[in-house]
TORNU-360298 format. One line per field, with one value per atom (N, C-alpha, C): x, y, z negated; chain; residue number from 1. Coordinates in Angstrom, 2 decimals. Atoms other than C-alpha are relative to their C-alpha. Layout:
N
x = [X|...]
y = [Y|...]
z = [Z|...]
cadena = [A|...]
num = [NUM|...]
//
This chain:
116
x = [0.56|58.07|-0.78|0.49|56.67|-1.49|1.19|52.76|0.04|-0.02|51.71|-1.49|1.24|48.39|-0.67|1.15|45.94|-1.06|1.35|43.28|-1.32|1.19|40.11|-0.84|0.70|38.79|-0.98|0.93|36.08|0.01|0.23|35.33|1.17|-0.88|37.29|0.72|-1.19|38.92|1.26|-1.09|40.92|1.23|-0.52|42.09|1.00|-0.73|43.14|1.01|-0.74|44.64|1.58|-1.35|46.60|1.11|-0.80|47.82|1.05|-0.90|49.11|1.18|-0.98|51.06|0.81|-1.07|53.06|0.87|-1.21|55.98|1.64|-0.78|59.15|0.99|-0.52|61.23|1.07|-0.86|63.73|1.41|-1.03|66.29|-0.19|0.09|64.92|0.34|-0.56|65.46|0.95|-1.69|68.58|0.84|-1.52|70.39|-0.11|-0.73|70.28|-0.13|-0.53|71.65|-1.23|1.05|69.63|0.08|-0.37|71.53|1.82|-1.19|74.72|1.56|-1.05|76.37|1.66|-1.40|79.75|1.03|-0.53|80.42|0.38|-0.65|80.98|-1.54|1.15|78.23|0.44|-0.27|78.12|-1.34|1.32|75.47|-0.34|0.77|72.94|-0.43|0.47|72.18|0.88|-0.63|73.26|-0.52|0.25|72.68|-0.73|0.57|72.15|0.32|-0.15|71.62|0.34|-0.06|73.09|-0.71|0.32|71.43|-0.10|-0.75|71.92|-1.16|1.02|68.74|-0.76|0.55|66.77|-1.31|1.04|64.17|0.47|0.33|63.83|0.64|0.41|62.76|1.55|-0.86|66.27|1.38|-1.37|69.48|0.51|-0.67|71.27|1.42|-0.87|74.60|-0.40|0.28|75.05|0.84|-1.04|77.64|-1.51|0.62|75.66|0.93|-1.46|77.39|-0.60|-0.13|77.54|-0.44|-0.09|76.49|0.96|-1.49|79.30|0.41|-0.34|80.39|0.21|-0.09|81.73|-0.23|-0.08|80.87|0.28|-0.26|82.01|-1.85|1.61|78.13|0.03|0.41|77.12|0.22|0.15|77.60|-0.90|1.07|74.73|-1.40|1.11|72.22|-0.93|1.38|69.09|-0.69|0.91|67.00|-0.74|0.87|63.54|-0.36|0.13|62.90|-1.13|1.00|60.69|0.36|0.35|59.52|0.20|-0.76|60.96|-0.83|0.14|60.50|1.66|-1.50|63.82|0.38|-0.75|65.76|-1.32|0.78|62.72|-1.41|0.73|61.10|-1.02|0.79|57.80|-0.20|0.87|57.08|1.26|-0.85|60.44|0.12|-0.14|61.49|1.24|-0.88|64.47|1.62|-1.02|67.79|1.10|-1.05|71.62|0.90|-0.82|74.20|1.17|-1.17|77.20|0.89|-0.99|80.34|1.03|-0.90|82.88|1.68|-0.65|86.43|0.72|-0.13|86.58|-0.97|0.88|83.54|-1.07|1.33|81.02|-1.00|0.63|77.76|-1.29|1.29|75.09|-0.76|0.88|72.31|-0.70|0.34|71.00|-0.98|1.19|68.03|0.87|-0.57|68.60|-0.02|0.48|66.80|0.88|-1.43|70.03|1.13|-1.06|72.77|0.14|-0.57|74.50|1.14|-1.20|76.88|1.03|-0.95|80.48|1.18]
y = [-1.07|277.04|0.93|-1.19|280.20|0.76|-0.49|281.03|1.45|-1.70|284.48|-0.10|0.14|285.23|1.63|-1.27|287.81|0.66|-0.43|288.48|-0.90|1.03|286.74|0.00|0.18|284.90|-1.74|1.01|282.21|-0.93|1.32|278.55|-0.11|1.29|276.80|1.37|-0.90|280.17|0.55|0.02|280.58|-1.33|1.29|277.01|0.50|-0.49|277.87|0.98|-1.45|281.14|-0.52|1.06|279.13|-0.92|0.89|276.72|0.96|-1.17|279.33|1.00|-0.17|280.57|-0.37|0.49|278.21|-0.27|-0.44|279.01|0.12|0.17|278.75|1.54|-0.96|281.52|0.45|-0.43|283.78|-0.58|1.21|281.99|-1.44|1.20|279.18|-0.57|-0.12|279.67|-0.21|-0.80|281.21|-0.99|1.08|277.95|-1.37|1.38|275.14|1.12|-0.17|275.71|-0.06|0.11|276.90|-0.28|0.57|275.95|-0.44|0.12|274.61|0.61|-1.03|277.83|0.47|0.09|277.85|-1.20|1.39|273.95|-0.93|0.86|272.92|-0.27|-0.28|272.03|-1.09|0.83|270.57|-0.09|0.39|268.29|1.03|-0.76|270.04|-0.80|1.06|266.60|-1.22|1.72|263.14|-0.57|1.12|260.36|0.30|-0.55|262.26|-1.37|0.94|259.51|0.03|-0.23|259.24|-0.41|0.99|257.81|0.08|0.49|256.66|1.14|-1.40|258.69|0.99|-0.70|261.05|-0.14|0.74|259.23|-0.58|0.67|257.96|-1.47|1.54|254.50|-0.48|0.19|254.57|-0.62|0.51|252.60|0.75|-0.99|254.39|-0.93|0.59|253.80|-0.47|0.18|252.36|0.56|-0.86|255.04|1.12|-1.33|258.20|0.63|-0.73|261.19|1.05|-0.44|263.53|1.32|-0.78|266.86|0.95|-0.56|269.31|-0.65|0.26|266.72|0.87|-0.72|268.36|-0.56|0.29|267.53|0.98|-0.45|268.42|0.46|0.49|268.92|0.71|-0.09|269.87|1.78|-1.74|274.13|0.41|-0.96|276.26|-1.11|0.92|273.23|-0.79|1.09|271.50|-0.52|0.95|268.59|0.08|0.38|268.12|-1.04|1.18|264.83|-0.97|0.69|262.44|0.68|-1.17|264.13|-0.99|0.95|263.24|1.27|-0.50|264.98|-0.13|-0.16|266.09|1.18|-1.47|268.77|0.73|-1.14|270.77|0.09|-0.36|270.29|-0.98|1.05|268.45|-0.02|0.09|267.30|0.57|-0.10|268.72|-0.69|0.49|267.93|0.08|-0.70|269.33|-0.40|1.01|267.35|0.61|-0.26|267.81|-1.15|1.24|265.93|0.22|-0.38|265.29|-0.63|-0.02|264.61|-0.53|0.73|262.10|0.15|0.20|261.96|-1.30|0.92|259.14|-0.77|0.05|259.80|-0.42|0.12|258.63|0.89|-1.56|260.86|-0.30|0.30|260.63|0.98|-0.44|262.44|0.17|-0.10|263.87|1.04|-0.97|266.38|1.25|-1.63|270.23|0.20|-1.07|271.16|-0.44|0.47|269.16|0.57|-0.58|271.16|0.84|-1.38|274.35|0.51|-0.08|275.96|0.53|-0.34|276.32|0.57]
z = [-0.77|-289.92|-0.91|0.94|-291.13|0.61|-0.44|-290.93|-0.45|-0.08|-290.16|-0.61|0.39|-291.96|1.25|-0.77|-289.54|-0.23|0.62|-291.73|0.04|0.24|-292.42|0.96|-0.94|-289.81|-0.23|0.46|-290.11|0.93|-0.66|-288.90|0.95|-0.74|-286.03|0.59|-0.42|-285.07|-0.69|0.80|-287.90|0.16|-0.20|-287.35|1.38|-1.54|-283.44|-0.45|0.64|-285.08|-0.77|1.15|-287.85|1.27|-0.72|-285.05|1.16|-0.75|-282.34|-0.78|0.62|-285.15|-0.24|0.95|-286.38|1.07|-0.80|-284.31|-1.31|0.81|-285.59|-0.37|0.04|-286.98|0.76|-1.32|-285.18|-0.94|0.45|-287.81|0.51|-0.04|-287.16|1.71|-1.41|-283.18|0.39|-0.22|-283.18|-0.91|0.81|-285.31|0.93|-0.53|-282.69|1.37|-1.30|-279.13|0.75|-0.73|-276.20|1.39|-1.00|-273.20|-0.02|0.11|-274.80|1.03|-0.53|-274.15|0.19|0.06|-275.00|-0.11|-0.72|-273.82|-1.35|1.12|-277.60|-0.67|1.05|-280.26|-1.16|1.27|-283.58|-0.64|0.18|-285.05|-1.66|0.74|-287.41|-0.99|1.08|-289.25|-0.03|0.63|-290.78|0.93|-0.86|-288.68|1.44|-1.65|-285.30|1.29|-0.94|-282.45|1.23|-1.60|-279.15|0.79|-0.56|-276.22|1.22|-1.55|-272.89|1.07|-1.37|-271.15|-1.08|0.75|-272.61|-0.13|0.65|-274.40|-1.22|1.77|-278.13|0.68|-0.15|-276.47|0.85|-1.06|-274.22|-1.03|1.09|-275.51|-0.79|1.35|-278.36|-0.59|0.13|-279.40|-1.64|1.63|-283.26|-0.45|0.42|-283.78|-0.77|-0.22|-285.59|-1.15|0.64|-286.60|-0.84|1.55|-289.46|0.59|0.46|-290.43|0.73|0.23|-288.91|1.42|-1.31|-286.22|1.37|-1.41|-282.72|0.99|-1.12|-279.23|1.16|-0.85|-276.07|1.05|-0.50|-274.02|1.50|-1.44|-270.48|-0.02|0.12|-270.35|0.50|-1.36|-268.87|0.01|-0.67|-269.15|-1.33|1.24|-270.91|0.69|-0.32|-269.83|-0.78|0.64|-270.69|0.26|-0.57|-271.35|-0.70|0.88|-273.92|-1.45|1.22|-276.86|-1.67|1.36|-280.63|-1.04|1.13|-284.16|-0.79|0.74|-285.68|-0.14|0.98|-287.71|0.45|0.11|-288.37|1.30|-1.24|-284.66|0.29|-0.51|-283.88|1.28|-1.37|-280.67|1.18|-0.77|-279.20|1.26|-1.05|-276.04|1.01|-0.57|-275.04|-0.45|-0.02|-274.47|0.41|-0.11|-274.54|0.27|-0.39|-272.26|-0.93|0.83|-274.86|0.98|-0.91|-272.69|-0.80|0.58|-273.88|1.39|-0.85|-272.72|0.73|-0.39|-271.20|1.06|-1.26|-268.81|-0.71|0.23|-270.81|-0.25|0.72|-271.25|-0.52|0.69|-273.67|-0.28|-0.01|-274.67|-1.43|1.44|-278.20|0.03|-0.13|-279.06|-0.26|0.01|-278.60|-1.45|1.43|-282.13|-1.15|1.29|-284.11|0.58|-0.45|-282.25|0.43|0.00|-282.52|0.52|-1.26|-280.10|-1.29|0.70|-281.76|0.78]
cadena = [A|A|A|A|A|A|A|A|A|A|A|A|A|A|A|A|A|A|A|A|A|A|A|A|A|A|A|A|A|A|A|A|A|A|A|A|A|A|A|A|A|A|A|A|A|A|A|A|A|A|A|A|A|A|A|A|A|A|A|A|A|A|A|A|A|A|A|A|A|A|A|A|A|A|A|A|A|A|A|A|A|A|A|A|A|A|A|A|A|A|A|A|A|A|A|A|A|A|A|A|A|A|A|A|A|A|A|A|A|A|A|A|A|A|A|A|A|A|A|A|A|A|A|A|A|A|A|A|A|A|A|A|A|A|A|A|A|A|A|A|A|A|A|A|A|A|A|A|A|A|A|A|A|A|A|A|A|A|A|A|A|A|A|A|A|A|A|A|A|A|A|A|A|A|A|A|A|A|A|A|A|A|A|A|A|A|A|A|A|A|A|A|A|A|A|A|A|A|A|A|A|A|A|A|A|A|A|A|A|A|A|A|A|A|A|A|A|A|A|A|A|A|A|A|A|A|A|A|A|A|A|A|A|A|A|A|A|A|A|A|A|A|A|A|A|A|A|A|A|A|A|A|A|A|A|A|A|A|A|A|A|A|A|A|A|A|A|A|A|A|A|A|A|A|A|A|A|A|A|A|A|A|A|A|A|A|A|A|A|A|A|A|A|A|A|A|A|A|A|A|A|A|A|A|A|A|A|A|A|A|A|A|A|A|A|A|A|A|A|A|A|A|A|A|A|A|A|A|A|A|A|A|A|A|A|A|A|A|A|A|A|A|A|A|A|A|A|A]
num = [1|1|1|2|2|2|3|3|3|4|4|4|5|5|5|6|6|6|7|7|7|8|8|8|9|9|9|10|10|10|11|11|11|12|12|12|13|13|13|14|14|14|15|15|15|16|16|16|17|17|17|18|18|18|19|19|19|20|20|20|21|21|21|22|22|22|23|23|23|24|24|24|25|25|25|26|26|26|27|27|27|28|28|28|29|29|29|30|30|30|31|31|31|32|32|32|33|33|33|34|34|34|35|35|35|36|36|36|37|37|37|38|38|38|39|39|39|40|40|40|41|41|41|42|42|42|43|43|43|44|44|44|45|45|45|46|46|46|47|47|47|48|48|48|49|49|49|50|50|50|51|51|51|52|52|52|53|53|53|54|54|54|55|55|55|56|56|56|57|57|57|58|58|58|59|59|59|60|60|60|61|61|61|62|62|62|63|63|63|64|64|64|65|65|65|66|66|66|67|67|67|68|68|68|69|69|69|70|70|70|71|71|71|72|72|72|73|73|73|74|74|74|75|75|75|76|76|76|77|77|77|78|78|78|79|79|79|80|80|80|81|81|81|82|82|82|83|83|83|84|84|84|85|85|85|86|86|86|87|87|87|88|88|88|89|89|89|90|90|90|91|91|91|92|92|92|93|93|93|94|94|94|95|95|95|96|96|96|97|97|97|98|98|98|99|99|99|100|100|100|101|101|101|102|102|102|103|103|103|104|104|104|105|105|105|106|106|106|107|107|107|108|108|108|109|109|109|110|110|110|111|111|111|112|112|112|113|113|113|114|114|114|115|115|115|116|116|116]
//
């Protein structure tokens, strides 16, 4: 993420200042998916995890997939669900149904996947 500096501001308001900033860039926005728009996406990292609900703590398959990888995912839609740290994002929260053909449907973080 990319801090904005505002000019010199003193004690615990600079702090507040510093923190309300650190927002992520409009690159940094605009490279994972924001309502897996065009029904495809492809993972953004190595060892991206699936998992059964959308939670960390929720089963996970022992499959994880690559870099590049494609999925099929939910169109038009994002769950918010239990909050992770990944590709770049602290504290995220924001979940993608991936869509298997064979009916199964799992669940991976927004901030590792990019609509293709």
């Amino acid at each position: 993420m990319k801090m904005k500096r505002i000019g010199a501001v003193m004690g615990a308001s600079a702090l507040t200042a510093a923190l309300f900033l650190a927002v992520p860039t409009a690159a940094q926005a605009a490279a994972y998916t924001q309502k897996c728009g065009t029904g495809r996406v492809a993972s953004l990292a190595n060892n991206l995890p699936l998992y059964v609900e959308i939670d960390i703590n929720s089963e996970s398959w022992d499959n994880r997939y690559s870099k590049g990888d494609q999925f099929n995912c939910e169109k038009g839609s994002l769950y918010i669900g239990g909050r992770y740290t990944a590709c770049g994002v602290t504290n995220g929260n924001g979940w993608v149904k991936i869509l298997f053909r064979d009916g199964v449907t799992m669940f991976t973080y927004q901030a590792c996947l990019k609509d293709v």
